[in-house]
N, C-alpha and C positions, 0 to 999 in steps of 0.2 A: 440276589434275594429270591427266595422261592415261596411256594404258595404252602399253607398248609393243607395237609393231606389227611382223611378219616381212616385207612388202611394199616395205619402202623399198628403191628402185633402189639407191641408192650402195654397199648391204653393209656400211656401219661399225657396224651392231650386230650382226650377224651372221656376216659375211663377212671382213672385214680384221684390225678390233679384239680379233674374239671368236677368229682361227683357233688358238690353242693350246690354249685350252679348250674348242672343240668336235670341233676335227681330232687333237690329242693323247689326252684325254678317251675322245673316243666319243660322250661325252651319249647314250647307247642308250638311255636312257628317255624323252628329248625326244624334241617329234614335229620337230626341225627335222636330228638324227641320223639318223635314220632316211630313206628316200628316199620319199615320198609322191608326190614330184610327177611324174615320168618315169620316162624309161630307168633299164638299171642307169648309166649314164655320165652321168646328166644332171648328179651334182654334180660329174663334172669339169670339165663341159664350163662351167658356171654360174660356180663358183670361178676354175676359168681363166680368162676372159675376162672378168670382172669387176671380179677384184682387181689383185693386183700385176701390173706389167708386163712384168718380166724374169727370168730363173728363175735369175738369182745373187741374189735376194732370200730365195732357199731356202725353201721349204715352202710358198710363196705363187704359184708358178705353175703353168703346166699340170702340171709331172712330178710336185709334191709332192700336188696332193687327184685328179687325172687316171687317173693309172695308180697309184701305189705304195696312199697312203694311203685314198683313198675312192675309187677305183676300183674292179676287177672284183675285185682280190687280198681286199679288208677286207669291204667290206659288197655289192660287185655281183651277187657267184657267191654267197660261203658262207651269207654272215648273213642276209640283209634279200631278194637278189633273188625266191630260191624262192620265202618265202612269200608274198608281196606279188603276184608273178606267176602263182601257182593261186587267189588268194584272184580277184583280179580285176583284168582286162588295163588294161595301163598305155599310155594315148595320147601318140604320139607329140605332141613338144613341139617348135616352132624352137629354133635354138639360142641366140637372145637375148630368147626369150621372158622375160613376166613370171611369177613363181610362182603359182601359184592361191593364192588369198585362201582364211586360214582363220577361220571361226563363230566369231565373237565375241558373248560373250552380252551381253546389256544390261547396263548399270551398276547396282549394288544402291541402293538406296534414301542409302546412307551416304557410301559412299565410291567413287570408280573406279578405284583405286588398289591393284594386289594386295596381297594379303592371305592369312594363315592362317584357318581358323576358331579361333576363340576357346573352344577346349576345356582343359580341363588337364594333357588328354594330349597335344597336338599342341603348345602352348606347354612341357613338359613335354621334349616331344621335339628341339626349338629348342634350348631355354638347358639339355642337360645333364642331364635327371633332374628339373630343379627347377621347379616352379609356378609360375605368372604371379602370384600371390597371397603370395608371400615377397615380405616389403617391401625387400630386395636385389636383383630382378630388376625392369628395365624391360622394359614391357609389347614383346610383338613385333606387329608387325602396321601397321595405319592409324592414322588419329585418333581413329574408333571403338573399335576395342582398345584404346587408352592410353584414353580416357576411363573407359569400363569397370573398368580398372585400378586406374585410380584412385581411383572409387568406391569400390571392394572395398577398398580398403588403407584410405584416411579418409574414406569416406562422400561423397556430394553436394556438401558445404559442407567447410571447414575443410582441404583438399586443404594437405599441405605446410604450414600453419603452425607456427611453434615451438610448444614446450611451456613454458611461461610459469612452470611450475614448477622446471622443468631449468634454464632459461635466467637466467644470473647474470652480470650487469655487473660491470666492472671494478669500479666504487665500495659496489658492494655486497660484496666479498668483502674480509675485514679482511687488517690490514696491521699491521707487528709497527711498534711506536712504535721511535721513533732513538735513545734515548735513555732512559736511567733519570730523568731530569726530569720526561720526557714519560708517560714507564711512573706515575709516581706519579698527576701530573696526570688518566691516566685512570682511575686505578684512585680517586681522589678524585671523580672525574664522576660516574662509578658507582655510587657511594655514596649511598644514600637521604640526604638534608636531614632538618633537626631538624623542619622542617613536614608533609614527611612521613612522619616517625614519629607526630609525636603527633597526623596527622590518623587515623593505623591506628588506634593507643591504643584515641582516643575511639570510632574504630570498631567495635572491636572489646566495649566497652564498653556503649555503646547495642544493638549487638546480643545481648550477654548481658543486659543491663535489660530488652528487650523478652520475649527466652526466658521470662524468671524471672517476670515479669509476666503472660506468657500462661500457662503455668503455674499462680501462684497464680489468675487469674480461672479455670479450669478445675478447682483444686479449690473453690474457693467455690461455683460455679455447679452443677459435677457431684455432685462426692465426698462432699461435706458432706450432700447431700441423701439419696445410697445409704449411708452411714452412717446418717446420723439415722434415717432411716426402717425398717433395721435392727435399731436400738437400740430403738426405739417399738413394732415388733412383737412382741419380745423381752419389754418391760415389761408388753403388753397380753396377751400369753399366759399370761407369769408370775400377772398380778393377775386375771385370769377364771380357771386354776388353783385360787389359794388362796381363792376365793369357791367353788368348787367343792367343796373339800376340810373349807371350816372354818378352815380357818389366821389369815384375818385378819377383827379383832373391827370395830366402825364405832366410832369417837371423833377424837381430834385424833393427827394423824399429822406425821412429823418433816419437816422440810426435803429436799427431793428423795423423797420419797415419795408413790408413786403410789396412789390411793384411788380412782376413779372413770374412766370412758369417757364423751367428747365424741362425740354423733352429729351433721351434717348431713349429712342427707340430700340434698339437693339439689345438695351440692358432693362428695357421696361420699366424705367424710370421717367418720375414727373414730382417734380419738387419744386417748393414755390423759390424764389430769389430773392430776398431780403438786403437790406441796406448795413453794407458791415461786415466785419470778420467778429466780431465778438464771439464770445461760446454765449457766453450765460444769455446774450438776448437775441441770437441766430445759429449759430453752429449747434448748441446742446439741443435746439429746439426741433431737429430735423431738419432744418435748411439750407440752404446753401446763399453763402455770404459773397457781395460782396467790394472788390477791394475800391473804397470810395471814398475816404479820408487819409489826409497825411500825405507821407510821401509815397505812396502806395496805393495812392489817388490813379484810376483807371477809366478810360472812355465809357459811354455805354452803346447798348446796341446802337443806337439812331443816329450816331455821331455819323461824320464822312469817312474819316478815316480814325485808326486807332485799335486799341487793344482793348479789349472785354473781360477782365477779370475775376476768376470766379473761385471760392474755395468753400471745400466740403469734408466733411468726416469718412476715413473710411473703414474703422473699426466702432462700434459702440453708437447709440446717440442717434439710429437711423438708417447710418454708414451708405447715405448717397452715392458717394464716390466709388464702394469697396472695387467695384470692376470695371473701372474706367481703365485698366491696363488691358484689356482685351479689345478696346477698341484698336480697329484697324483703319487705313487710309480709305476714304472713300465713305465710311459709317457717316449716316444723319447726326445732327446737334441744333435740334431747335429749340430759339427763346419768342417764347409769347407773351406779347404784351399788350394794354389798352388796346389798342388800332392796329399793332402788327403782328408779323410773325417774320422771324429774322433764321433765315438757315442758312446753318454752316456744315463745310465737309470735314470730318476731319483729316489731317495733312501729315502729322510727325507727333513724337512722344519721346520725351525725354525721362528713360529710369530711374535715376537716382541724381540729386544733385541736393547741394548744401541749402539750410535754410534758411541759409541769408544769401542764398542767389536771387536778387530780386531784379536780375537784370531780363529774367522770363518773362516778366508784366511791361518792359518798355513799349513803345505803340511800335516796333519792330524787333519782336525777342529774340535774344539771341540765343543758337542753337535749334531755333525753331524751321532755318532752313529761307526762309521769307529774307528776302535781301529789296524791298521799298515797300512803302506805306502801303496798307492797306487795312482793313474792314478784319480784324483776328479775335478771336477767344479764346482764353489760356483755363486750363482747369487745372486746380493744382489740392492737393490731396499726401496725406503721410504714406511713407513705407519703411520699412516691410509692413508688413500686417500686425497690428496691435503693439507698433510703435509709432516713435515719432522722429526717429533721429534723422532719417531723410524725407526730399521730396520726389514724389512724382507727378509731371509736369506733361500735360496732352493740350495740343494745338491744334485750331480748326480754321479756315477762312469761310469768308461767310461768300454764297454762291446766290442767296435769294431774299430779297427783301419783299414780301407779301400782306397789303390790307387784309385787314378780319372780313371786309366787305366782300372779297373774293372768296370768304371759305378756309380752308384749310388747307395746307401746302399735301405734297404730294406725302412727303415722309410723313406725317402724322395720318394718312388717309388709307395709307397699305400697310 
């Protein structure tokens, strides 16, 4: 694209094409209005003999820009001649001269093609009042301006695409059925299948199984233990109280009564000893049971000789026992009672054996390694872990029999 230019001999953008809108006009603000180049007469003499040929063309020959309209009467004498002629003398011109050439700047980097500046007040001034930037107004100006525009309205990328959310095809937008046949028919489509219900059902099913199930493993694993443990410190305050007080005498004590305090030390355990293996009114309670009725009837500490039998939970409920497998030969095991404190070493540990080996509790168990009477404690406890199918079975002989009077034994004191 190129610029237009005022030079061209012929006058068809200036001279011919243009004369009603620059000879009716005025254009006073153009510099091609105005007379730059000569005389006060030089645009008669120019348009005259340039343009039309014969003066019943009207307004196109010598009388129409010569004398009346751009002659001496409109712009020669009043408007344009004075000041032009103090400002600075005007050189005579022939009279088929060419026009002097006017400074033309270089082409900008973009475009050579006129143009606005690209403000929002000069595009503003264009379209009305209104911004290049209301996505109703096309940009004014070059290719630069419109690109520009563009940008600013949809960015870089994406210029002018639909909106894929707005945009709805024919087949996409429903359509009323012909017919009440057809009405049934979809209204039948539409309707969940018998496989799809009772794929919900089950759905719905295993995921309330699964609830109820996390659930109860969470109160097994948690709840059970913040109770027990609860209830055990509850019993253990109670029964060092009435040792305190007097209240309770030392002989045989009823089922679910607590008589004595289990120390390890080495697992930081102290839990009271209760009368019994029952769950619901010692084992579930945090205690440790135990074996004193039946045939499963066992010495207790103060005996002379004999076996001391103790059982405890070791998952859930407290889980006194859980790390009684860590003990090793040599680890403290003291029971405290009314008036004593009875310590044992512990000696050997049996891992796994059937739960009807109850030959562990005789007053010399066997496997326990002990071959004659004496003074033992058996601690017996489920394995693996969070079952119940076997037992494990830990042995202690008792190395210290110590009055309350004297204090407290050495293991409980370091």
């Amino acid at each position: 694209m190129t610029a237009l230019r005022p030079e061209r001999e012929s006058g068809t953008a200036y001279g011919q094409s243009s004369g009603d809108s620059y000879g009716g006009a005025g254009d006073q603000g153009t510099p091609y209005g105005q007379q730059p180049y000569g005389d006060p007469g030089a645009h008669g003499d120019w348009y005259g003999a340039s343009t039309a040929a014969t003066p019943a063309q009207g307004g196109y020959g010598t009388e129409g820009y010569g004398s009346e309209r751009y002659g001496a009467q409109t712009y020669g004498t009043d408007a344009y001649q004075e000041p032009y002629a103090q400002q600075q003398p005007q050189p005579s011109r022939p009279e088929h001269a060419q026009p002097q050439q006017t400074y033309i700047p270089p082409p900008d980097d973009e475009t050579v093609a006129l143009r606005i500046a690209d403000t929002a007040a000069a595009v503003g001034a264009r379209s009305g009042g209104r911004s290049a930037d209301s996505p109703d107004e096309s940009p004014v100006g070059g290719r630069a301006a419109r690109r520009k525009a563009a940008k600013r309205r949809h960015g870089r990328r994406g210029a002018g695409r639909p909106d894929p959310e707005t945009t709805e095809t024919e087949s996409d937008a429903p359509t009323a059925p012909r017919s009440r046949l057809e009405a049934r028919r979809q209204a039948r489509a539409r309707r969940p299948s018998a496989a799809t219900l009772v794929s919900r059902a089950l759905g719905e099913v295993f995921i309330t199984t699964g609830v109820l199930m996390l659930l109860f493993v969470s109160y097994q694993l948690w709840w059970t233990n913040v109770r027990a443990h609860a209830q055990a410190d509850k019993e253990a305050s109670s029964l060092q109280n009435d040792w305190a007080s007097g209240k309770r005498n030392p002989g045989s004590f009823e089922p679910g009564q607590g008589f004595a305090l289990l120390h390890i030390p080495k697992l930081d355990v102290v839990v009271p000893i209760a009368e019994g293996i029952s769950n619901k009114q010692v084992l579930d309670r945090g205690m440790v049971g135990h074996y004193g009725e039946g045939k499963l009837k066992t010495a207790m500490p103060d005996a002379k000789t004999g076996n001391f039998g103790l059982a405890g939970h070791r998952n859930t409920h407290g889980e006194p026992f859980r790390y009684i497998n860590r003990l090793t030969p040599g680890d403290d095991i003291v029971v405290e009672t009314q008036d004593k404190f009875f310590v044992y070493k512990m000696a050997s540990v049996l891992p796994v054996t059937s739960p009807s080996n109850v030959t562990v509790l005789e007053p010399v168990p066997r496997g326990s390694g002990f071959t004659k009477p004496g003074r033992y404690i058996t601690l017996t406890t489920c394995t693996p872990e969070f079952t119940s199918k076997y037992r494990l079975i830990v042995w202690g002989k008792m190395v210290e029999e110590r009055p309350r009077s004297k204090g407290k034994p050495d293991a409980l004191v370091s």
